[in-house]
C-alpha positions in Angstrom: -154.8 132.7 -11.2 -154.0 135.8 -9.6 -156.2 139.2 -9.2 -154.6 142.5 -11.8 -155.5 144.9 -9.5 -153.4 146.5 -6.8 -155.9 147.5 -4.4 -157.5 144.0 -4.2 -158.8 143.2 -0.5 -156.5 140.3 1.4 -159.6 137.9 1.5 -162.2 138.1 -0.9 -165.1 135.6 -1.1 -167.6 135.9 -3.6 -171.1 133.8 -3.7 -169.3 131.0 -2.1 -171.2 127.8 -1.5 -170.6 124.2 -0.3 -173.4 121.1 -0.7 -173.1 118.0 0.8 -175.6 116.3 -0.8 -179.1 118.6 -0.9 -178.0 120.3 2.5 -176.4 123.5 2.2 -173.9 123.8 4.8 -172.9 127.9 3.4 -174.8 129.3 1.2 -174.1 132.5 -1.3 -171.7 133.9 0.9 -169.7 136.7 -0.3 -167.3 138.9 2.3 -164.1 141.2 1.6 -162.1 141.2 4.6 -159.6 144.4 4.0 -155.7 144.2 4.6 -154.7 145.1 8.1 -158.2 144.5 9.4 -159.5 142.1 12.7 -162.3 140.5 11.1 -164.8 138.4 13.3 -166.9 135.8 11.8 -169.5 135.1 14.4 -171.8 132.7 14.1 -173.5 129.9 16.1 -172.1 125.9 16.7 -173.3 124.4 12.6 -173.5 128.0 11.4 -170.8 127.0 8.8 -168.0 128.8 10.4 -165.7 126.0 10.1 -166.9 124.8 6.6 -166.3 128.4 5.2 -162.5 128.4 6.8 -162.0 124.7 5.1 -162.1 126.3 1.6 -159.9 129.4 2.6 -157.4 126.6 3.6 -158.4 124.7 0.3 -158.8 121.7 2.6 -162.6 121.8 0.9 -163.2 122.7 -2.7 -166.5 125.0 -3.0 -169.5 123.8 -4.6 -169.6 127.1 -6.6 -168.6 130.6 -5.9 -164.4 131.9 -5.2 -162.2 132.7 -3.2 -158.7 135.4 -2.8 -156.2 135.8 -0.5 -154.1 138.5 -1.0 -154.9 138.5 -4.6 -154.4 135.1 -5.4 -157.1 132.6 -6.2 -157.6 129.7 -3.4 -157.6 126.2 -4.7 -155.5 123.1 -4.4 -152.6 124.3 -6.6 -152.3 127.2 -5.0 -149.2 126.0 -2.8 -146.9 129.2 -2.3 -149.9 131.2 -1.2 -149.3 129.1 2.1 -146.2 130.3 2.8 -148.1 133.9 3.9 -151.2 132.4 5.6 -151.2 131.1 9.3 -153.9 129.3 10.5 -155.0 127.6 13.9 -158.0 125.7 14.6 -156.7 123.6 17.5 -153.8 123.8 19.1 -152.3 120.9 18.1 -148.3 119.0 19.0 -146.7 116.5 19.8 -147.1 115.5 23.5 -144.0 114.0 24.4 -141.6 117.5 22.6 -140.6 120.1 24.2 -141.7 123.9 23.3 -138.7 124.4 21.2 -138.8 121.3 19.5 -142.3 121.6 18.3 -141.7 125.2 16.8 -138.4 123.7 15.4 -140.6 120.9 13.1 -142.5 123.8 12.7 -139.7 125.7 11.2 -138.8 122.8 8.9 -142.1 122.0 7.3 -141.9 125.7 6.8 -138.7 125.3 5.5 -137.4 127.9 7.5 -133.8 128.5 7.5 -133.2 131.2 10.0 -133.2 129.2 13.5 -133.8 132.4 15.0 -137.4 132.5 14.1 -138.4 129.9 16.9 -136.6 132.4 19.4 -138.6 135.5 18.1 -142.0 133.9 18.0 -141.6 132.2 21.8 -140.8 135.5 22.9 -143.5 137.1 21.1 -146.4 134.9 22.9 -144.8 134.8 26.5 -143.4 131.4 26.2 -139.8 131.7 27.6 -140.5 130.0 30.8 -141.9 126.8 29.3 -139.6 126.8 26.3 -138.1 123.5 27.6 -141.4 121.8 29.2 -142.9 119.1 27.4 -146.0 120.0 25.5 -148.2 117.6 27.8 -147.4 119.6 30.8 -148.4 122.9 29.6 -151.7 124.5 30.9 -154.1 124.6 28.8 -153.3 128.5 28.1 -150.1 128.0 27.3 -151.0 125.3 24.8 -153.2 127.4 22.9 -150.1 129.8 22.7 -148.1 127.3 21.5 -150.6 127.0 18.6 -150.6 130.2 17.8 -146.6 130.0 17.9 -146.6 127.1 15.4 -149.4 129.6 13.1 -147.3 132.6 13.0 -143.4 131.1 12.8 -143.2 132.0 9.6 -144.7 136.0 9.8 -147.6 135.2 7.6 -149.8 138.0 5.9 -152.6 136.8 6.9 -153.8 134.8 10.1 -156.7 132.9 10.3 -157.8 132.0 13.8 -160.6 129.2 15.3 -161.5 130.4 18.8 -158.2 131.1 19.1 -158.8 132.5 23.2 -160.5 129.7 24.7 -159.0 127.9 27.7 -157.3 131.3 28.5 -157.0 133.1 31.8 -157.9 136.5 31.7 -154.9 137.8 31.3 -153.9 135.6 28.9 -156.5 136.9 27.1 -155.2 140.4 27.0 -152.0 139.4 26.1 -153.3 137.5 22.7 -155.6 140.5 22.1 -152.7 143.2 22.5 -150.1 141.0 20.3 -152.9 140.6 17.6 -153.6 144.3 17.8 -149.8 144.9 17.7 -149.6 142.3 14.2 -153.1 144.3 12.4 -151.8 147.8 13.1 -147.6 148.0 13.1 -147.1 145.3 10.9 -150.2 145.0 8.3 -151.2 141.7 9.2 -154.8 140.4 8.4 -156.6 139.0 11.5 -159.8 136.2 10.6 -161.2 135.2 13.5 -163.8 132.3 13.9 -165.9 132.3 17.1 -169.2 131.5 18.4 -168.9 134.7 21.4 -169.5 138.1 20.5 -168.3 139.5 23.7 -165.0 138.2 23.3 -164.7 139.8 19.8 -166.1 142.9 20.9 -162.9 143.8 22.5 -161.0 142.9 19.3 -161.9 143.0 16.0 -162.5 146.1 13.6 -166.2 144.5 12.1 -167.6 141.5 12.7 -169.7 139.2 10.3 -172.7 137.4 11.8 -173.5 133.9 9.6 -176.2 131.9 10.5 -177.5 128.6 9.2 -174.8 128.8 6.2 -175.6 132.7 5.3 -174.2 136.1 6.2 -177.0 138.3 7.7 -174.6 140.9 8.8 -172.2 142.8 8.7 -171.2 145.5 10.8 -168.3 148.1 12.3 -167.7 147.8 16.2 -167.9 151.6 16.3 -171.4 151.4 14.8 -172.3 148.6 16.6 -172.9 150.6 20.4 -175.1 152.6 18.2 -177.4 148.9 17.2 -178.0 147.8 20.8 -181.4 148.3 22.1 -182.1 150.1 24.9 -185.4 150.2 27.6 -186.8 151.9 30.8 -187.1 150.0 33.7 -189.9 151.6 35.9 -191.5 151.0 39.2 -193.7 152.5 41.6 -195.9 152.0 44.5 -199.2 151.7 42.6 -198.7 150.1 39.5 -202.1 150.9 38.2 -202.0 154.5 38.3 -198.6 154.9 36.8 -199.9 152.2 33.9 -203.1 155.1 33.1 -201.1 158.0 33.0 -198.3 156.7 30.7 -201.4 154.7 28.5 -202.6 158.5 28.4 -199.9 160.1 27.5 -199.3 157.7 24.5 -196.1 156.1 26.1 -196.4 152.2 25.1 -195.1 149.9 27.9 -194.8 146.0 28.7 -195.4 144.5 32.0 -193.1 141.7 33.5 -193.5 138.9 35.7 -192.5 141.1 39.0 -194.5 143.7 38.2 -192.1 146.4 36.7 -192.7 148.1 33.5 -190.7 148.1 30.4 -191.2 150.4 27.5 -188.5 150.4 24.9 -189.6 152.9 22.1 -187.7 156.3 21.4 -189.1 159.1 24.0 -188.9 156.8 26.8 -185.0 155.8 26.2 -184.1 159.1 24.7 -185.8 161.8 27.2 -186.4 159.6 30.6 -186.1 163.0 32.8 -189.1 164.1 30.8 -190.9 160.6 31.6 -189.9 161.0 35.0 -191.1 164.5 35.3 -195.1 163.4 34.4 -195.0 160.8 36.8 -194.4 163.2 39.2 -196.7 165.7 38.2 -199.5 162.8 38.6 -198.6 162.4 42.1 -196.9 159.2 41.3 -193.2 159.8 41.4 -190.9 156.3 40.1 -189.3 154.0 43.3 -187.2 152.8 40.2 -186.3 154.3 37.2 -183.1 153.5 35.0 -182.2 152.6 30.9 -180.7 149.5 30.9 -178.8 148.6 27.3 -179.0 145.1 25.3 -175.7 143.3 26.1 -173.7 141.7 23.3 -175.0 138.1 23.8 -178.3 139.7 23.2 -177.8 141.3 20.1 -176.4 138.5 18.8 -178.9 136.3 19.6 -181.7 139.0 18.4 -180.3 139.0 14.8 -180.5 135.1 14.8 -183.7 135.1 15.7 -184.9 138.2 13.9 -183.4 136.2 10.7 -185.4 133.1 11.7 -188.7 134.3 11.7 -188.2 136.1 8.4 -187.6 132.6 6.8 
């Protein structure tokens, strides 16, 4: 079955849902995912990350709910859809090939006729100087790239990735993020990334989706997201208790940590701390220590998750 409408999203999920038995391993989930876009779909180890990309790859058939890839419905008869989607959990090969001969069986369950295709995509992921190695005595880098090699011989439409940067050097990171980068923007390729680190997505994708135990509790833009991250004053002084009166009287609400400094995290404190500054020294108890410091990513993300707990 295939969607009418021309300006269809490349992945659409709607109220998707898999039961094994009376646990709910993704519940309701429903997601567009736009053409051209770096998606992230964050969540935590069991979140359902996986599950959710076995029925994009029809591997799993959904208790209820549907999905569409580039307009087309996914289930087990879908078989040219495949010939536009690459997809990498693992990097998985065979040991005792070389590069080249890995891409070329590749190629052939492909069915692939231009040979030229294995040259293109080892060039395209830095693999020329371990073209003839055997895939058993590649770094662990270099093996995820020749995963991502085997996922995108045939140009696909869309790519679906599973922690596709782990074991990576740093720089091999940045080389996978500016060839993704390069596929979403010049050539129109839709990016689904699956991972369990925000800060590694941060750098990447256009949105990211945060699931957790099976549901999607957000959604957001990476622009936007600078704009979500909490931020607090860290203060200190030489006598604590004074400082504490003046701010209690000036209706500034503040918490005290286990070293003595204070922390206040509502609006005038993070948003005018010259002005906070400025009474403190009008009460003849000018700050030893006073700076904003900003949630990191890792802390948003774990904030969400447990925001979404205790509302359950």
């Amino acid at each position: 079955m295939e969607k009418t409408s021309s300006c269809y999203a490349a992945i659409q999920m709607d109220g998707l849902t898999k039961k094994f038995g009376d646990y709910r391993a993704v519940s309701d989930l429903s997601l567009d995912v736009n053409h051209g876009e770096i998606f992230g779909f964050l969540g935590l180890n069991g979140a359902g990350k996986s599950t959710t990309i076995k029925m994009m790859l029809s591997l799993l058939k959904p208790s209820s709910g549907s999905i569409y890839m580039l307009g087309n419905k996914v289930d087990s008869g879908s078989h040219k859809l495949w010939e536009k989607i690459g997809y990498l959990e693992e990097a998985t090969y065979y040991p005792g090939l070389t590069v080249i001969e890995n891409l070329d069986i590749a190629r052939r369950m492909q069915m692939i006729s231009d040979r030229q295709s294995i040259t293109r995509v080892i060039q395209k992921l830095g693999l020329e100087a371990h073209k003839d190695k055997k895939a058993k005595n590649l770094s662990l880098g270099n093996k995820q790239r020749l995963g991502l090699a085997k996922a995108m011989i045939h140009n696909p439409k869309i790519l679906i990735l599973d922690e596709p940067i782990n074991g990576l050097d740093p720089a091999g990171v940045v080389e996978i993020r500016e060839m993704l980068f390069d596929l979403s923007k010049n050539f129109g390729v839709t990016v689904f990334i699956s991972s369990h680190q925000l800060e590694e997505l941060s750098k990447l994708v256009d949105r990211i989706g945060i699931i957790h135990e099976g549901q999607l509790i957000q959604e957001i833009k990476m622009a936007h997201l600078e704009q979500s991250l909490q931020k607090h004053v860290v203060l200190d002084g030489r006598d604590k208790n004074a400082m504490k009166q003046i701010l209690s009287e000036h209706r500034y609400r503040f918490e005290e940590s286990t070293d003595g400094r204070l922390f206040l995290s509502e609006g005038p404190a993070t948003e005018e701390p010259e002005r906070l500054a400025e009474l403190l020294v009008r009460f003849g108890q000018p700050p030893t220590q006073l700076n904003i410091v900003t949630e990191d990513l890792e802390g948003y993300f774990l904030r969400i998750i447990q925001s979404t707990r205790r509302i359950h």
